[in-house]
Gaussian input, Z-matrix of N, CA and C with variables (Angstrom, degrees):
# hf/3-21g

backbone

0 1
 N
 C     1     B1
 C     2     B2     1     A1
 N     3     B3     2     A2     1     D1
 C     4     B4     3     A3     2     D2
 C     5     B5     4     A4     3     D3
 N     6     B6     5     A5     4     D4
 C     7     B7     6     A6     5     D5
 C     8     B8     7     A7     6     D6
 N     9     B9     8     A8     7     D7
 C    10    B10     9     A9     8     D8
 C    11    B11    10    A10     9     D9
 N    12    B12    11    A11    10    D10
 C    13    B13    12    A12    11    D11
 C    14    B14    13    A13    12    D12
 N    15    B15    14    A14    13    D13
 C    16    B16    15    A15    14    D14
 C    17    B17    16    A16    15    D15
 N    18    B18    17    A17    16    D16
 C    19    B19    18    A18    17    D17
 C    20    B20    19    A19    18    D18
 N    21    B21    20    A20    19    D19
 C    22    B22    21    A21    20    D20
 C    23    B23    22    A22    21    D21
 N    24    B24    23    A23    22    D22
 C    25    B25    24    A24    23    D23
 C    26    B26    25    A25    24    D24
 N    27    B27    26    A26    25    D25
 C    28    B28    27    A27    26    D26
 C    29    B29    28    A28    27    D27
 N    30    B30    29    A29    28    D28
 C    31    B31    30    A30    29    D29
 C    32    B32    31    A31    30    D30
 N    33    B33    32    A32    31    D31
 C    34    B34    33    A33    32    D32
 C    35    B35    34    A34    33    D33
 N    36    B36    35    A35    34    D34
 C    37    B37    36    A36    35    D35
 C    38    B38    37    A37    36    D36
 N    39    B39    38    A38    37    D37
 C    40    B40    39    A39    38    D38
 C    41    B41    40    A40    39    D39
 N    42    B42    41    A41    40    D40
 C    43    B43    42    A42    41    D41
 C    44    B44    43    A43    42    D42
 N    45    B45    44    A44    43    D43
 C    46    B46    45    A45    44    D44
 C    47    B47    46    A46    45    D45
 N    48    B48    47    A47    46    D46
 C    49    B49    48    A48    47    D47
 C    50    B50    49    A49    48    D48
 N    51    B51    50    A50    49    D49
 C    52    B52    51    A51    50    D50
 C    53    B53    52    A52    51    D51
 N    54    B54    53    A53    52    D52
 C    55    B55    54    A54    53    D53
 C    56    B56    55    A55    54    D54
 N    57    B57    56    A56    55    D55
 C    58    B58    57    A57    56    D56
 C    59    B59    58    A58    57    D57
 N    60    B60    59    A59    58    D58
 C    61    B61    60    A60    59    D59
 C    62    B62    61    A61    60    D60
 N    63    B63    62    A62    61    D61
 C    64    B64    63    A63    62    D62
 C    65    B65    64    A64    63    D63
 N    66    B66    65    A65    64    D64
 C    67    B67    66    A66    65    D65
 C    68    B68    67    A67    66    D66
 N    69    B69    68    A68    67    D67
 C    70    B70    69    A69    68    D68
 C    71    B71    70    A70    69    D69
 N    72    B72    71    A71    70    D70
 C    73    B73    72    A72    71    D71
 C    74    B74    73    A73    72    D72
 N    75    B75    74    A74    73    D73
 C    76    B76    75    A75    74    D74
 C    77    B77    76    A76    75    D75
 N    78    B78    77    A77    76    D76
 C    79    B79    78    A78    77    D77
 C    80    B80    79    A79    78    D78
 N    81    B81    80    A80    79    D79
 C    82    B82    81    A81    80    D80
 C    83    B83    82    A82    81    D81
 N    84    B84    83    A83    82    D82
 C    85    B85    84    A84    83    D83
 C    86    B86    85    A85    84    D84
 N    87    B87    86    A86    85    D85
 C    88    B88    87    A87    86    D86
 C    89    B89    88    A88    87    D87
 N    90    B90    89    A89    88    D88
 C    91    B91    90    A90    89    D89
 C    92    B92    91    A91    90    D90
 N    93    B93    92    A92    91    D91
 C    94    B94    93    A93    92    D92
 C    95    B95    94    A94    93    D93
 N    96    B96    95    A95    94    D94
 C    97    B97    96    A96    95    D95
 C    98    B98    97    A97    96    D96
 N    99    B99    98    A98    97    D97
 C   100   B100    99    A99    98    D98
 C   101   B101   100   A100    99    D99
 N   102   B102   101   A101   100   D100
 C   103   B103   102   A102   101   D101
 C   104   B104   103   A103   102   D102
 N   105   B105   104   A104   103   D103
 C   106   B106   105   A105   104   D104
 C   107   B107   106   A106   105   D105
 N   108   B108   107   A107   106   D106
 C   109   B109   108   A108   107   D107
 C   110   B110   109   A109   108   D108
 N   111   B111   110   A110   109   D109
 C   112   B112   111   A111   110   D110
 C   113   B113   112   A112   111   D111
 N   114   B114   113   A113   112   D112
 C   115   B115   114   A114   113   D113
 C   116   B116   115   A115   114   D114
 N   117   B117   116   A116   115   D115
 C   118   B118   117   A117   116   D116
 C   119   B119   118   A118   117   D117
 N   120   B120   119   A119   118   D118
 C   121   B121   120   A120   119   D119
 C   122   B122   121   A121   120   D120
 N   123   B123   122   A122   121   D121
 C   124   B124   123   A123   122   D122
 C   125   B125   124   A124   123   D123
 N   126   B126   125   A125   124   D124
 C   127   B127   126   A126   125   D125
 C   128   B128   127   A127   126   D126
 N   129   B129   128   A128   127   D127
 C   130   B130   129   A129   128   D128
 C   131   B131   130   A130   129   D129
 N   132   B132   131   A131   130   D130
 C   133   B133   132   A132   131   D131
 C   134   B134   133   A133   132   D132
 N   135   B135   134   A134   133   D133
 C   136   B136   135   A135   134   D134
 C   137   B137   136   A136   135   D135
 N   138   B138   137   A137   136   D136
 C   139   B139   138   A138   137   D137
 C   140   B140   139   A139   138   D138
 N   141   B141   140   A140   139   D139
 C   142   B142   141   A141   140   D140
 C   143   B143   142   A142   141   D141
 N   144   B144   143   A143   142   D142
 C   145   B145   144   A144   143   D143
 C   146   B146   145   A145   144   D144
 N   147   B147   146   A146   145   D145
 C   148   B148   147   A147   146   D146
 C   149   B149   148   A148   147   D147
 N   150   B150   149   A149   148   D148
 C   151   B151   150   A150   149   D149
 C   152   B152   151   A151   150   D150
 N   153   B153   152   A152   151   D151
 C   154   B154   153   A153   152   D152
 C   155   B155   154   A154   153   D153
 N   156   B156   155   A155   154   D154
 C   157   B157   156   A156   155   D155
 C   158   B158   157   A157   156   D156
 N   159   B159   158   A158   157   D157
 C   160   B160   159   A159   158   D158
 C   161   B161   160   A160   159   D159
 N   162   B162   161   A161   160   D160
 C   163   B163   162   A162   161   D161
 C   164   B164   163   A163   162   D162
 N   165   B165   164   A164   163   D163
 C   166   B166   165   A165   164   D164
 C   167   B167   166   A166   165   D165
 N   168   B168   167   A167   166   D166
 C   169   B169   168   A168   167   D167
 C   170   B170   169   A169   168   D168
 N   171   B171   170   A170   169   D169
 C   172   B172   171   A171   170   D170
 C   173   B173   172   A172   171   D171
 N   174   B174   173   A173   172   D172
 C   175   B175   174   A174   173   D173
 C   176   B176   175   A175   174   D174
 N   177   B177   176   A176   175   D175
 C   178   B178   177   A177   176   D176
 C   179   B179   178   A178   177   D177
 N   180   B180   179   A179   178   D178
 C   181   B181   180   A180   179   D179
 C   182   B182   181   A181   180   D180
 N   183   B183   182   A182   181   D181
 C   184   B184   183   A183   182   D182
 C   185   B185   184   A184   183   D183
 N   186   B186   185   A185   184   D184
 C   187   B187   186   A186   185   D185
 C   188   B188   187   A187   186   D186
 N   189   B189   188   A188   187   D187
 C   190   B190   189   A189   188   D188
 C   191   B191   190   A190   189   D189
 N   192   B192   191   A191   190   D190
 C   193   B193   192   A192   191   D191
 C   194   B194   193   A193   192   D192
 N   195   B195   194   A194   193   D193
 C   196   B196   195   A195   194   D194
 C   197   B197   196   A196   195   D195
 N   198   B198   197   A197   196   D196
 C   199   B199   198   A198   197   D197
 C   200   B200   199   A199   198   D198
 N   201   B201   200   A200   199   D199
 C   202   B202   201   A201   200   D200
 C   203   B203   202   A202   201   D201
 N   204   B204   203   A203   202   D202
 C   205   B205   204   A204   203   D203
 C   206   B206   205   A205   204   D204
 N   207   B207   206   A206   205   D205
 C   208   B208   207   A207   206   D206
 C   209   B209   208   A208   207   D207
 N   210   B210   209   A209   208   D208
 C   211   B211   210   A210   209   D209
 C   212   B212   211   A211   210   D210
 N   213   B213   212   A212   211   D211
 C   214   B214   213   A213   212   D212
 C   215   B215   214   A214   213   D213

   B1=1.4543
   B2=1.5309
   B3=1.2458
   B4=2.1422
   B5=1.1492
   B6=1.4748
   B7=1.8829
   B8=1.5415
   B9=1.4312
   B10=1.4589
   B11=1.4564
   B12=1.4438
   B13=1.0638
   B14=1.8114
   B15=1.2765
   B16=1.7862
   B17=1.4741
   B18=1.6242
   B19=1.9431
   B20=1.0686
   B21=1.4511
   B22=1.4897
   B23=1.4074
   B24=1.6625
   B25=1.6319
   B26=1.6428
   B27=1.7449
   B28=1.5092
   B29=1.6145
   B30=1.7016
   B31=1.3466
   B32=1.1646
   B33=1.4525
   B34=1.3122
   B35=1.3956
   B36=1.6427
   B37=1.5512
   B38=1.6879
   B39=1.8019
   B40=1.4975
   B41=1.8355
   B42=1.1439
   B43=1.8125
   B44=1.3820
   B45=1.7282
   B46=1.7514
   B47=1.6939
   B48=1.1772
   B49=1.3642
   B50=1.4373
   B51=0.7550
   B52=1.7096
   B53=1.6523
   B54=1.6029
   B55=1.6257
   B56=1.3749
   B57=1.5942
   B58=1.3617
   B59=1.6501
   B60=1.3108
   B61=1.3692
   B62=1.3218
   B63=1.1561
   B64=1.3846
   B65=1.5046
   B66=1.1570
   B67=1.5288
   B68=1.7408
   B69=0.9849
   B70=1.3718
   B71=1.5402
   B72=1.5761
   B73=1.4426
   B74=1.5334
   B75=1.6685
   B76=1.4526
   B77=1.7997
   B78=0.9579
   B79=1.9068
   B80=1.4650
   B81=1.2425
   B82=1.6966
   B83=1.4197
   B84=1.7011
   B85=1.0940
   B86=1.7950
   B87=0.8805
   B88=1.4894
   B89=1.5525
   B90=1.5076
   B91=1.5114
   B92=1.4328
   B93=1.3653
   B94=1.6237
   B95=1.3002
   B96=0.9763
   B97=1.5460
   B98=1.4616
   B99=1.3347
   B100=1.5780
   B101=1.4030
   B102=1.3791
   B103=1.0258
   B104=1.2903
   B105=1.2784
   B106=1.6139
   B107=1.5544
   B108=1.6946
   B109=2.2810
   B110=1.4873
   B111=1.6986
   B112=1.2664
   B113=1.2389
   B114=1.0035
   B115=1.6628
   B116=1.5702
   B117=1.7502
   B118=1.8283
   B119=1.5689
   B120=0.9721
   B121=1.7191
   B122=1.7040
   B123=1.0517
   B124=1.3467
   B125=1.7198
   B126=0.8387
   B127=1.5557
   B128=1.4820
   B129=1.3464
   B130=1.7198
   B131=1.2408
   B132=1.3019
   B133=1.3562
   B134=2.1214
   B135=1.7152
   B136=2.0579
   B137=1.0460
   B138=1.6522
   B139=1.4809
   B140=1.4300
   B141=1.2827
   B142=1.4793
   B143=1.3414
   B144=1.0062
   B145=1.7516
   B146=1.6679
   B147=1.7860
   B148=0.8273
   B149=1.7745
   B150=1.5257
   B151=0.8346
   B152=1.5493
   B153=1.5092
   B154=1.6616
   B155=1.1642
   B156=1.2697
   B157=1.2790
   B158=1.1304
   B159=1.0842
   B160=1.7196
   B161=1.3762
   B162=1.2897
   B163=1.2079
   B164=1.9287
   B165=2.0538
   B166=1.4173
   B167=1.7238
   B168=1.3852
   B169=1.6261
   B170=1.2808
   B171=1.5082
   B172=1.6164
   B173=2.0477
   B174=1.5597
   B175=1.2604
   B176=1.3047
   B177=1.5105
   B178=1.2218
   B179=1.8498
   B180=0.7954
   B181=1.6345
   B182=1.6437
   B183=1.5252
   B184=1.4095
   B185=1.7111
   B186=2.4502
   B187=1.6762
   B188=1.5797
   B189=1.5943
   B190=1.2199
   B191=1.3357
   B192=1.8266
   B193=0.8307
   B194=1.6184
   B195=1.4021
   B196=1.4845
   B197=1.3177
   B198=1.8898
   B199=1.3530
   B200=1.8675
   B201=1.5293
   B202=0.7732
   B203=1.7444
   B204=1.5292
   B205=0.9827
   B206=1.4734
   B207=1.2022
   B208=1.4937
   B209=1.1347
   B210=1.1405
   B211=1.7097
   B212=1.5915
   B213=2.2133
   B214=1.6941
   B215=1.6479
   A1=111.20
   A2=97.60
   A3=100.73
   A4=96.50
   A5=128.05
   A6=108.68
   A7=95.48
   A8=123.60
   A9=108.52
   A10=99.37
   A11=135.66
   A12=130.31
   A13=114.65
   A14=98.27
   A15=121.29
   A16=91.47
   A17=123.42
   A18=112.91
   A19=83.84
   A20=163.38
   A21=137.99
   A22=92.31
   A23=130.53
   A24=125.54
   A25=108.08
   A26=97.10
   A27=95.53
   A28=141.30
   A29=95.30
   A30=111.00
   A31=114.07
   A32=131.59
   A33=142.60
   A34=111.25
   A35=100.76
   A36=122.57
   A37=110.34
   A38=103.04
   A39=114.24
   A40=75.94
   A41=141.60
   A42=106.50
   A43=125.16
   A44=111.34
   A45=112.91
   A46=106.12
   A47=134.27
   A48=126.21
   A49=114.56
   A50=122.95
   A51=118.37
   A52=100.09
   A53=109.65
   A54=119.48
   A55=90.91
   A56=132.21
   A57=135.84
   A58=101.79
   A59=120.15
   A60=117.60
   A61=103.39
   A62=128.38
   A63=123.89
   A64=147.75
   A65=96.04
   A66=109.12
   A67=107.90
   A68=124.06
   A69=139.18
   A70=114.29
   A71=125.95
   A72=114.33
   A73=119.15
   A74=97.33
   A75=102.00
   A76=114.76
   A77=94.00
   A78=113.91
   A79=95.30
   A80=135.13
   A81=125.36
   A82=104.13
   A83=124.82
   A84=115.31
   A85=99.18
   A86=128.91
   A87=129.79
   A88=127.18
   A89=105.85
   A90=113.09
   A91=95.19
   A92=139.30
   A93=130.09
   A94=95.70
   A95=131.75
   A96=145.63
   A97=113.37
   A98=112.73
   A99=116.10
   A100=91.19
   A101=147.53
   A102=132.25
   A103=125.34
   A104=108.72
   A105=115.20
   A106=104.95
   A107=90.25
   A108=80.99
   A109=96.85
   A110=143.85
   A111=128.11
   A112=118.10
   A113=123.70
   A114=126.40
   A115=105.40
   A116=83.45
   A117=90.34
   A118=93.06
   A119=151.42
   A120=146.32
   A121=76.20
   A122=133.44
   A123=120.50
   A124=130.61
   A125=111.71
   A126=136.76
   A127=101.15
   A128=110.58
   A129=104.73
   A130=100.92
   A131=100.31
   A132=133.21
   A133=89.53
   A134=81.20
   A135=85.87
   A136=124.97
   A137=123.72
   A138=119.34
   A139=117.34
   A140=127.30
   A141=130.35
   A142=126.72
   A143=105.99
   A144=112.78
   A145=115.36
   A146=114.95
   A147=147.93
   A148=112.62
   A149=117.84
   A150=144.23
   A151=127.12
   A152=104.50
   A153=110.76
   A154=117.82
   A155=143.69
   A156=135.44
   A157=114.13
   A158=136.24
   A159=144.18
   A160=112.87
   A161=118.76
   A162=106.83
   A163=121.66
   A164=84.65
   A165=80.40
   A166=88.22
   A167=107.21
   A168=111.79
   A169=106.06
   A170=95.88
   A171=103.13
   A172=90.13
   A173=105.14
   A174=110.44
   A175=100.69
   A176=108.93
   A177=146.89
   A178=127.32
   A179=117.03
   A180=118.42
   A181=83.72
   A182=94.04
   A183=131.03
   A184=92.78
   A185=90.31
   A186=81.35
   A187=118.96
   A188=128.83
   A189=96.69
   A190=108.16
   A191=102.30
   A192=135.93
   A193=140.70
   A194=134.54
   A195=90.68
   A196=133.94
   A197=110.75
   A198=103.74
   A199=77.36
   A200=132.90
   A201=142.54
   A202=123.84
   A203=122.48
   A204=117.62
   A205=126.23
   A206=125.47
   A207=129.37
   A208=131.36
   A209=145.11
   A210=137.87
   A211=97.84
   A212=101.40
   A213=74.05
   A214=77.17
   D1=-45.48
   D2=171.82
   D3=-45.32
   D4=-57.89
   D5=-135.80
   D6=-93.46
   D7=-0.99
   D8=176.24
   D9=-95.36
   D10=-11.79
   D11=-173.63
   D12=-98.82
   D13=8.07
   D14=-175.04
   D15=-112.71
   D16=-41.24
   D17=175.35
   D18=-77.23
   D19=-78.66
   D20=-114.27
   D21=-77.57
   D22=-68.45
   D23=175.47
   D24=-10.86
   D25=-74.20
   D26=-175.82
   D27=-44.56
   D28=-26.63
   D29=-179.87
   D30=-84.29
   D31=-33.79
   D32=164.74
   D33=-43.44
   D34=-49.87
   D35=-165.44
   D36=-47.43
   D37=-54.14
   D38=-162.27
   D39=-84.77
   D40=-38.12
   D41=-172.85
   D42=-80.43
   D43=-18.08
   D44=148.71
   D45=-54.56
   D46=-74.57
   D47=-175.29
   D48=-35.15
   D49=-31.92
   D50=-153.39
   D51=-100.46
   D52=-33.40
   D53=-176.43
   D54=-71.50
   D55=-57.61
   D56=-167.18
   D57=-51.62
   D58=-53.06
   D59=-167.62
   D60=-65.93
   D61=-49.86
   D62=159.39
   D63=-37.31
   D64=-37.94
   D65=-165.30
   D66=-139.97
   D67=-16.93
   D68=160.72
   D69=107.91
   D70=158.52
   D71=-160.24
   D72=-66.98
   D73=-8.52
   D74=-171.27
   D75=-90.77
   D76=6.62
   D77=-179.71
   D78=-31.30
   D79=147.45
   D80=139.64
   D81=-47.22
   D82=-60.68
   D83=-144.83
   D84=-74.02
   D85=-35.99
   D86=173.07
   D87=-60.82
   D88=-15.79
   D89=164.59
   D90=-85.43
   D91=-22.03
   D92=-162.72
   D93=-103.80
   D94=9.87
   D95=161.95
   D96=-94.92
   D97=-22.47
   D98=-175.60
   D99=-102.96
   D100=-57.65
   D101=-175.09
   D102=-76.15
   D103=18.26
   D104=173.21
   D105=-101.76
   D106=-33.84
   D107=179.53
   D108=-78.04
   D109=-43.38
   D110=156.12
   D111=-4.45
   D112=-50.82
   D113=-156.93
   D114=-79.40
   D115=-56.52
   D116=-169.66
   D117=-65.42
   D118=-9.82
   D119=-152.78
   D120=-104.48
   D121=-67.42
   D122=179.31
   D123=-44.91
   D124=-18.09
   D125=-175.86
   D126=-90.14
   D127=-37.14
   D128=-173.60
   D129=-70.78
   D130=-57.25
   D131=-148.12
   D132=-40.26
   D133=-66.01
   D134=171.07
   D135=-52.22
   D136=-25.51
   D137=166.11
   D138=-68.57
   D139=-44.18
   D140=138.95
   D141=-17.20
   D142=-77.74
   D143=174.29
   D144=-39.42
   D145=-66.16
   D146=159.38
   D147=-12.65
   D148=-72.06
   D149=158.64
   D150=-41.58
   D151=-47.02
   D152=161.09
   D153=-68.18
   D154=-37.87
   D155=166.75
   D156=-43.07
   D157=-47.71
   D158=-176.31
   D159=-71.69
   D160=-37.62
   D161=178.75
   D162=122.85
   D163=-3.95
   D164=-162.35
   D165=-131.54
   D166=94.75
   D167=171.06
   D168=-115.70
   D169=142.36
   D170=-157.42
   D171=-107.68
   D172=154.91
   D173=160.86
   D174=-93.28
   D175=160.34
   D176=152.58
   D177=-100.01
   D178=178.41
   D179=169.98
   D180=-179.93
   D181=143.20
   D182=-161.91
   D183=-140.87
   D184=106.95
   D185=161.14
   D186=-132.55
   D187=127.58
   D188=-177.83
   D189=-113.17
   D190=174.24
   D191=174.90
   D192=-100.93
   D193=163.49
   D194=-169.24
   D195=-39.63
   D196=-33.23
   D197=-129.36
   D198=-141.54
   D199=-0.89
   D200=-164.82
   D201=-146.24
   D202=146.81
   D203=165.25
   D204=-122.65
   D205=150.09
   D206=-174.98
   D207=-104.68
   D208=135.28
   D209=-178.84
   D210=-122.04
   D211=126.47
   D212=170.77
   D213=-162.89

């Protein structure tokens, strides 16, 4: 459930960038792009939390690339 909720952020991520460069940061649709990774960032964030209680929090490392990002 983390790592699909770390691609959707990311995917959101590069179509806020690309709407902003386009159309400027103040777009509606590019603020509804920011408050959509809000959400999912909230969702991790509880899978995080979630996860520390138990005992079993996992790392991540985040690498990018020009044109790409990685989870591993």
């Amino acid at each position: 459930m983390r790592d699909v909720l770390l691609e959707k952020i990311e995917l959101l991520r590069q179509r806020m960038v690309n709407m902003g460069l386009e159309f400027g940061l103040d777009h509606p649709e590019v603020l509804h792009y920011s408050m959509q990774i809000d959400q999912l960032h909230n969702e991790l964030n509880q899978i995080d939390h979630n996860l520390s209680k138990v005992g079993r929090k996992k790392k991540y490392r985040f690498y990018l690339t020009e044109n790409n990002a990685f989870f591993a």
